[in-house]
Each structure stands twice: as C-alpha cells, then as structure tokens.
KOLZAMI-541474 format. One line per 5 residues: number of its first residue (from 1); their letters; for each residue x, y, z of C-alpha. Coordinates in steps of 0.001 Angstrom, whole numbers, plus 500000, padded with zeros to 6 digits. Example, Ala and Ser with C-alpha at 12.3 -4.5 7.8 and 13.67 -1.06 7.14 Angstrom:
<sites>
1	AS	512300:495500:507800; 513670:498940:507140
</sites>
This chain:
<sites>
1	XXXXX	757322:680208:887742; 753237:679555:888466; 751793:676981:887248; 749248:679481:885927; 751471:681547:883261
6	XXXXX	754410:680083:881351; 756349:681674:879436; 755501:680959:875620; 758110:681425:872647; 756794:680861:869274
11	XXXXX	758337:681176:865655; 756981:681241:862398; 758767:679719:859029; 757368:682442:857310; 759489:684533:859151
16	XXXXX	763278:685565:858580; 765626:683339:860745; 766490:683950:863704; 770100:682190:864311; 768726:680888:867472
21	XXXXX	769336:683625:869021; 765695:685056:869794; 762090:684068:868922; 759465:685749:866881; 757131:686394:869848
26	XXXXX	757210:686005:873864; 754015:685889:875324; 753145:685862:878686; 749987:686774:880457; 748323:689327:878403
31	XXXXX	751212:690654:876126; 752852:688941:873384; 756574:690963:872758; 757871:690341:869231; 761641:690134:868185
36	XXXXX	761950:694121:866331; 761726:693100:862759; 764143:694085:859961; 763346:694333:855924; 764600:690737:855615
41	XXXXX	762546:688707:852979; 761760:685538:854663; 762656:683258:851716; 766235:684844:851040; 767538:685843:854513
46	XXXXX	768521:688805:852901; 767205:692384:852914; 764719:693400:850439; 765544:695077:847081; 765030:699152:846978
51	XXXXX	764598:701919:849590; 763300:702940:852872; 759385:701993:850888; 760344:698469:850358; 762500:698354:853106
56	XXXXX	759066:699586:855430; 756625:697395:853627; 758921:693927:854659; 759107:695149:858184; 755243:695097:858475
61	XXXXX	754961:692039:856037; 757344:690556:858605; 754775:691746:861749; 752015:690894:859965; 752980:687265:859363
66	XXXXX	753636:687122:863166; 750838:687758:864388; 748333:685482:861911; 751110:682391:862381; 749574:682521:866351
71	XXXXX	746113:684204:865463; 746056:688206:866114; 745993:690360:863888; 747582:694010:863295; 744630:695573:865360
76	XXXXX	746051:693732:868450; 749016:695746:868224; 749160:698306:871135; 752924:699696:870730; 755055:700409:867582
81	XXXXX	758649:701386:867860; 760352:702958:864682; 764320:702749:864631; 765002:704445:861445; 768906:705741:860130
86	XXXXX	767369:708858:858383; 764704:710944:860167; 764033:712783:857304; 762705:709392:855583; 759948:708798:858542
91	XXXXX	757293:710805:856161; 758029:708114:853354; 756987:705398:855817; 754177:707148:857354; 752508:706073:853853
96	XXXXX	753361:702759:854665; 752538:702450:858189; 748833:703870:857072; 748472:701385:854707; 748702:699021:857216
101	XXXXX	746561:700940:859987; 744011:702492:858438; 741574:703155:860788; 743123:702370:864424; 746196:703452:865222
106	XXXXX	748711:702373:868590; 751010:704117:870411; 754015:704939:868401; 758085:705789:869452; 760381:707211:866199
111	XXXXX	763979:707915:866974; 766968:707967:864593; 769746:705861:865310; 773219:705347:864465; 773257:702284:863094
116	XXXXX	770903:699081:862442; 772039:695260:862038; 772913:693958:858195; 773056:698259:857494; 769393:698218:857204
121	XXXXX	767515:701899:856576; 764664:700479:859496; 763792:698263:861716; 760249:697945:863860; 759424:696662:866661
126	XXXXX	755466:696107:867976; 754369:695118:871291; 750870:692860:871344; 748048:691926:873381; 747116:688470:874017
131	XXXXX	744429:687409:875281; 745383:684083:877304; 747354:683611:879803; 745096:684879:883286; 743955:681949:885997
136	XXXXX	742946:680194:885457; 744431:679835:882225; 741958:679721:880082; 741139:681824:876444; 740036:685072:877328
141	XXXXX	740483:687026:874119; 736533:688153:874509; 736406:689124:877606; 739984:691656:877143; 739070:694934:875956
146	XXXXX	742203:697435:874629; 741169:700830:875120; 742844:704704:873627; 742577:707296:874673; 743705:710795:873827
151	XXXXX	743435:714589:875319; 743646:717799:874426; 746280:718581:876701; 748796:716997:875416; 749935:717218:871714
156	XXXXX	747415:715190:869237; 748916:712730:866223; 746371:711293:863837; 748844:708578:863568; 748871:707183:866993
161	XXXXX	746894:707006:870078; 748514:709122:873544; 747858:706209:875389; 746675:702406:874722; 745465:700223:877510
166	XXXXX	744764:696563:877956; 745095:694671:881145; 747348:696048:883532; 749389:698317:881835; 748781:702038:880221
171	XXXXX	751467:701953:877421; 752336:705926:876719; 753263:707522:872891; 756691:709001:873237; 756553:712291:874276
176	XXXXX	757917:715355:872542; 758911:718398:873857; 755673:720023:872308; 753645:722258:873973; 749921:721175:873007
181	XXXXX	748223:725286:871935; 750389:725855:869721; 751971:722240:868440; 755263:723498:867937; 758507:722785:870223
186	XXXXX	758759:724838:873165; 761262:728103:873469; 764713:727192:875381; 767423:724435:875445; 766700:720628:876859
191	XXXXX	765490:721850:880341; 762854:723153:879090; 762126:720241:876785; 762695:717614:878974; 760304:719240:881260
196	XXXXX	757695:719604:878796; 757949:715938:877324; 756981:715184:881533; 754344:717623:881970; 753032:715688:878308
201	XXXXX	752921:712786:880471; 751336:713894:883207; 748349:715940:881348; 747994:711944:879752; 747868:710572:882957
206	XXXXX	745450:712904:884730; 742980:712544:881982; 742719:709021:882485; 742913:709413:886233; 746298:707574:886959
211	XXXXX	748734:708743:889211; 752042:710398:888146; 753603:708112:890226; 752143:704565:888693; 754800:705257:885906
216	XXXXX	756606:701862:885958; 758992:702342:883631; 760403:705685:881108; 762570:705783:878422; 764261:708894:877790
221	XXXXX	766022:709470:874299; 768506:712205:874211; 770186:713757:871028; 773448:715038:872952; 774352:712334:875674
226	XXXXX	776020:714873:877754; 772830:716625:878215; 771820:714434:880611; 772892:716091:883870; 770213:718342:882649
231	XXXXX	767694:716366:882121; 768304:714875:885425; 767832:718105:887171; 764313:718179:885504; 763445:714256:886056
236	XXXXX	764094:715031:889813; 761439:717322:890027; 758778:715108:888815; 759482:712331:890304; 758701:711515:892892
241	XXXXX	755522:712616:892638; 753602:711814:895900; 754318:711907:899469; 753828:708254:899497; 756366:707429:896303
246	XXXXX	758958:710516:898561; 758668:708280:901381; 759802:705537:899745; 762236:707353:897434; 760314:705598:894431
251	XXXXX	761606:706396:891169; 760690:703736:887661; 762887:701608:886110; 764965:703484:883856; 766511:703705:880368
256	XXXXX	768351:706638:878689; 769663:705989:875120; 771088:708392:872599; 769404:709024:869677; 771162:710360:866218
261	XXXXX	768088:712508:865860; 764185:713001:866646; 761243:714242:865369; 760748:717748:864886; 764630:717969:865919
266	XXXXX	763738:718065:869115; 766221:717066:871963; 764819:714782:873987; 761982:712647:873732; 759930:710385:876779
271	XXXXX	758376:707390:876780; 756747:705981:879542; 754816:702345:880437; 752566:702673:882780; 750748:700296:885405
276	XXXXX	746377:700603:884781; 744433:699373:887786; 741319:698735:886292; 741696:694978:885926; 740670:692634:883287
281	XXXXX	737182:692259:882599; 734398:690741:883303; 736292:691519:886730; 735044:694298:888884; 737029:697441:889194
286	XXXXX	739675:696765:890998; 740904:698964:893976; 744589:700412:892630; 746075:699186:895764; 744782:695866:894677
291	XXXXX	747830:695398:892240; 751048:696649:894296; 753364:698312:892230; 757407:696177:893700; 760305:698411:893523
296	XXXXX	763298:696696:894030; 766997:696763:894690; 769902:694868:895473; 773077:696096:896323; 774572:693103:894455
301	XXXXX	773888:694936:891385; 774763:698842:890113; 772676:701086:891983; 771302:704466:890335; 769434:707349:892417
306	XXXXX	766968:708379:889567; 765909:704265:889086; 764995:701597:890209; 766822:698379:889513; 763230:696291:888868
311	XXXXX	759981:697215:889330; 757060:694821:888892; 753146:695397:888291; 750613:692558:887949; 752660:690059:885598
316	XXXXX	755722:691722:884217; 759142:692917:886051; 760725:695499:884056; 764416:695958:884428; 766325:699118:884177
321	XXXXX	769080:699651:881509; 772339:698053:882920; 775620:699343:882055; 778866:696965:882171; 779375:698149:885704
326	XXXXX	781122:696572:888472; 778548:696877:891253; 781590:696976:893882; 783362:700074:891849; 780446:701320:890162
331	XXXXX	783211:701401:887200; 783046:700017:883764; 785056:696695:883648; 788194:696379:881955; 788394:694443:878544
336	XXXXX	786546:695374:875695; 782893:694340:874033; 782996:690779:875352; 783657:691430:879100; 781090:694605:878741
341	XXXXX	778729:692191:877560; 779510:689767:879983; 778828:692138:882634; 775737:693949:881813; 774245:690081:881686
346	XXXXX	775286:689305:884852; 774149:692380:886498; 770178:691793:885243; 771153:687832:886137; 771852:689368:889908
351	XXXXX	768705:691519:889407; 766344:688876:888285; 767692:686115:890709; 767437:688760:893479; 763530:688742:892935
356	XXXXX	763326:685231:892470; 763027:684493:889143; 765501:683381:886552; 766572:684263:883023; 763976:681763:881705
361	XXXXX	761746:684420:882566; 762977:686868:880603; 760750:687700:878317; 762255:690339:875858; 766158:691511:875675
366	XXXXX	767184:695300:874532; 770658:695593:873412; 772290:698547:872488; 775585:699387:870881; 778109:701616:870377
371	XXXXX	779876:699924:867227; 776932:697745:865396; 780344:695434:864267; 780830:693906:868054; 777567:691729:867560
376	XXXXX	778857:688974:866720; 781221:688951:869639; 778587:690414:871629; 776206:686901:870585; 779157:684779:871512
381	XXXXX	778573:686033:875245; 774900:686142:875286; 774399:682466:873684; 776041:681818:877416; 773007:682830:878996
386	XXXXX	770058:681988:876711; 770831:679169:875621; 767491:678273:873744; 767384:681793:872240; 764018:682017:873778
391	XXXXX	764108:685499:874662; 762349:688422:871965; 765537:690672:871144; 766159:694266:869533; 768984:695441:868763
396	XXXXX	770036:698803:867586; 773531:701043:867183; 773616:703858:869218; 776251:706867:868412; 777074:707132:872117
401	XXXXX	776297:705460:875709; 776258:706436:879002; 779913:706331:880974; 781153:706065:877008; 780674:702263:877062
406	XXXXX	780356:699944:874221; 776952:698373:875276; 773804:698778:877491; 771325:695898:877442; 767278:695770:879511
411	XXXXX	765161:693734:879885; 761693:692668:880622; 760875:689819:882767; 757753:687599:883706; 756218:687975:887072
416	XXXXX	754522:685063:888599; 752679:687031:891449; 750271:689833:890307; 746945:688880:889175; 744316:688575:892651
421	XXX	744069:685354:893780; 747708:685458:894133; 749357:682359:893531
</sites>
C-alpha cells in the first residue's frame, strides 16, 4: 500500500462482539465502511427483547455508537442498507429510521431476504464519510463537503436522497421500477422493470451531469432468480453506454442477488455506485479524465461478459460478486459449503493479487448464503484468509443464488493510486 492511506480498522466496546471475525468500521481515504449491524444489545451479546421496533432501534443504537466511538456522527452517513425478513414491517421502521434522521436523509437500499444471522427480523448496514485519509494525510473533515441531490425525473422519497456525493464517488438510492409522473410501478413483466430501474439511473445521472458510463459498480436485486436472462437482455442495452466504454467493451463490476421480496412488490430493484469527478475541495475542479476509471480482468479468475472482474476509481477497487467457480471450467466446484467458500475466496484473492494489492486491503466483505446454517463452516474457511478479522463484513441468507450455489461473496478493496499527485 502508499504510505499515504492505510487501511484503518477500529472497534468499539460499546459495540456487540465481533468473534474476530470483522471490525466495526474500515476506513480508508474518505469512506469509513461499517460491519452491517444486527439488534444485538452490546452488554448481553444477545438480541434485544420485542419486535421489529426494538429490534430497529438497537440496529441504529448499534450505528450510532460507531460512529461517536471514532467522532462522526449519524449526519456523516451517506448510504443505508435495510435487510429486513418481512417487507411488510419496513413502514414500522420507517418511524424509527426518522427518529434518527430527522432532517437529512442518505441514500437508502430495502430488500427482503431469506434469512438473517442469530434469526434476527433486521439487520443495517451504513456506509460513512471520513474526512482523513487524502495526501498528504492530514485532517480534512472541513474542507470535505457531502452533497444530495435529487430530480424530478426520477421517482422522489422524502426518506432518502437519489444521490449523495462526497469525494470521488456518487453513491445512487436503489432504484425501483417506478416511473416518476405517475409514482406507481410501470405496466409489463421484469423487462420492462428492469429497464425502468436503468432509465431511473440515468435521469439521476444526467441531472448531475455524469456520464452513464462512470457507473462503477450496480447491484441488481431480483425477486425470481431465473429472471435474469431477462434482465440481461435489458442491462445489455444500457451498457455500454458510449462509443468510448463500446470500444473497450466496459461494463461495472457486478452483483446480482435474490431478494425474498421488494418494495412496492416490484421485481427487480438497481443500485448503482458511481465515480464523481469533481474532486475534493479546496481543490479545483478536476478534469473527469483526471481520475481514470481501471477496468480489469484476469483470466486467472471467472470471467463474466456483463462485468467486470475489478474496477477502480480514485481510492477504492470494487470487486464483482464471485461465485465458487473454477475459472478453468467455469463450473461450480465439487464439495459442499466449505470448498464453495474456499473458492469464491480464492477467486477475489486471484483478483486482488492480479491488481497488485492483497487481502489486507480489503476493506469490506459481502457474503451471501443460501442456507444461513453453513456460517459457521463457512467462518472456518474465511478465518484462513483474514486472519485479524480486519475486514467490515455483512452477511445475509439469500433464498436462491446464481448457478444454484450455496454462497456468493464481494468485496471492496483499497486502492493506493487515485488521488493526483499519484503516488
């Protein structure tokens, strides 16, 4: 790594413990990614008395005790992620969540999922700025500004932001398959709403005057995992978007992960991070060119036509969703959980060493699983390769994967090059 940016793991005693298997927050550069936080009450290990209320209120007691234990606050936040069992329950904690955010309000993903750790009703996850971490190295929480923005072409929520900003990345509300007149779900089947959750994106995009194509990374949740040919069809359409990103064949790092159910009962649902040229002030605007968006791949590793296996913007790589593949056969392994696990690691190891970097620069690990019972056998595998337990983690039951495997795990890594002077 530069000497300029390390990567920083920090924990909290008021927080619930962590089995050394992840820390409390990651920060690096100009984000700080915290572990997604359960209804665990710090002082019993256990989860909180009552229902989805209490079980909300802990989650953001947990956050909230975070973020003072290394000095931000819930107005740094710039991301919220939701995992919740019951969709139906999300307007119980929308009372919650607005006790806790008032006035400003981040970008926000909900999606329903199969199954949680410890059979928890929630479990949320925030992503937050931080204001050290830029050469030279120094403080800089004054001089970052985090900026929203929303438009009237694309569906409005008084509870989040369309898109928050601060340093070098444009991070994107999940998009639903709304059409933004009449702020109801648009007529047909998952063609037609995967293609409106994109041309969300896009009408968020062009009002801040970023390129379709400076999409670094996208999420897509599905409801029915064999819709995805479909939505592949659609995805192909819109990316790539410019003659430049067709020359190169660009498409973002990608992850696709079944949800049990979304808002609105849509479909599908996008959510996209997004690289934001503008630099860090006091700096002067910098040209978008400035800060190269890296797509890479190695043929070491799976290789998938609709993503890239790493793409990197100013200081973070992010890494798309690997599947327990054999990168010879392009065929799950044989075994079960532990050699799937085994696997998908050493397919982002390849990844990440093919770049340069290793896994102590991973910043943040996403693990998803078909049977929420194989994580304790999937820890015994992943203890292999982070040893410390430095990483942030989430990790969530899904009712289905892609290639019907038992696991998928991402990941986002540090990136020493980036910020101009490069190092």
């Amino acid at each position: 790594m530069s000497g300029y940016n390390a990567v920083l793991a920090r924990n909290t005693i008021n927080d619930p413990k962590k089995n050394g298997l992840q820390s409390d927050s990651v920060a690096f550069s100009h984000y700080n990614n915290l572990s997604a936080q359960l209804p665990i009450v710090p002082a019993t290990g256990k989860l909180i008395e009552g229902g989805v209320i209490e079980q909300a209120g802990q989650c953001f007691k947990n956050i909230k005790s975070i973020l003072e234990s290394i000095n931000h606050s819930l107005n740094d936040v710039v991301r919220l992620t939701f995992f919740i069992r019951n969709i139906k329950d999300i307007d119980v904690i929308n009372e919650v969540y607005k006790t806790y955010f008032p006035a400003y309000v981040p970008a926000r993903t909900i999606v329903a999922v199969a199954a949680l750790p410890m059979n928890a009703l929630l479990q949320i996850e925030a992503l937050i700025t931080n204001g050290e971490g830029t050469i030279p190295n120094a403080p800089q929480a004054g001089d970052l500004i985090k900026l929203t923005n929303n438009t009237s072409t694309a569906p409005l929520c008084p509870l989040s932001a369309q898109t928050v900003s601060f340093s070098h990345y444009n991070n994107l509300t999940a998009q639903l398959p709304i059409d933004p007149t009449s702020g109801r779900l648009v007529a047909g089947g998952v063609k037609e709403q995967a293609a409106q959750c994109l041309k969300n994106i896009k009408a968020i995009l062009e009002s801040i005057n970023v390129p379709f194509d400076d999409i670094v990374k996208t999420t897509v949740f599905i409801k029915n995992i064999s819709d995805i040919e479909a939505v592949n069809e659609v995805y192909k359409t819109f990316f790539p978007d410019s003659a430049i990103a067709r020359a190169v064949g660009y498409f973002p790092a990608r992850t696709v992960m079944a949800a049990s159910a979304l808002p609105m009962d849509a479909l599908v649902q996008i959510e996209a991070v997004v690289s934001h040229g503008d630099g860090t002030p006091p700096q002067a605007i910098e040209d978008r060119h400035g800060l190269i968006i890296e797509a890479h791949n190695t043929n070491d590793a799976p290789l998938c036509p609709l993503s890239t296996q790493t793409v990197s913007f100013s200081h973070y790589n992010n890494i798309s969703a690997q599947l327990p593949l054999h990168p010879a056969s392009g065929k799950i392994v044989a075994g079960g959980i532990k050699e799937q696990t085994e696997q998908c690691l050493k397919n982002i190891k390849t990844i990440i060493e093919s770049v340069n970097h290793t896994m102590d620069d991973v910043v943040k690990i996403n693990i998803f699983l078909k049977n929420i019972t194989d994580l304790d056998a999937v820890n015994e595998v992943y203890k292999k390769y982070f040893v410390s337990g430095v990483p942030a983690r989430r990790v969530v039951g899904v009712s289905a994967l892609l290639q019907d495997a038992l696991i998928q795990i991402d990941a986002v890594v540090s990136n020493a090059e980036g910020t101009p002077p490069r190092a």
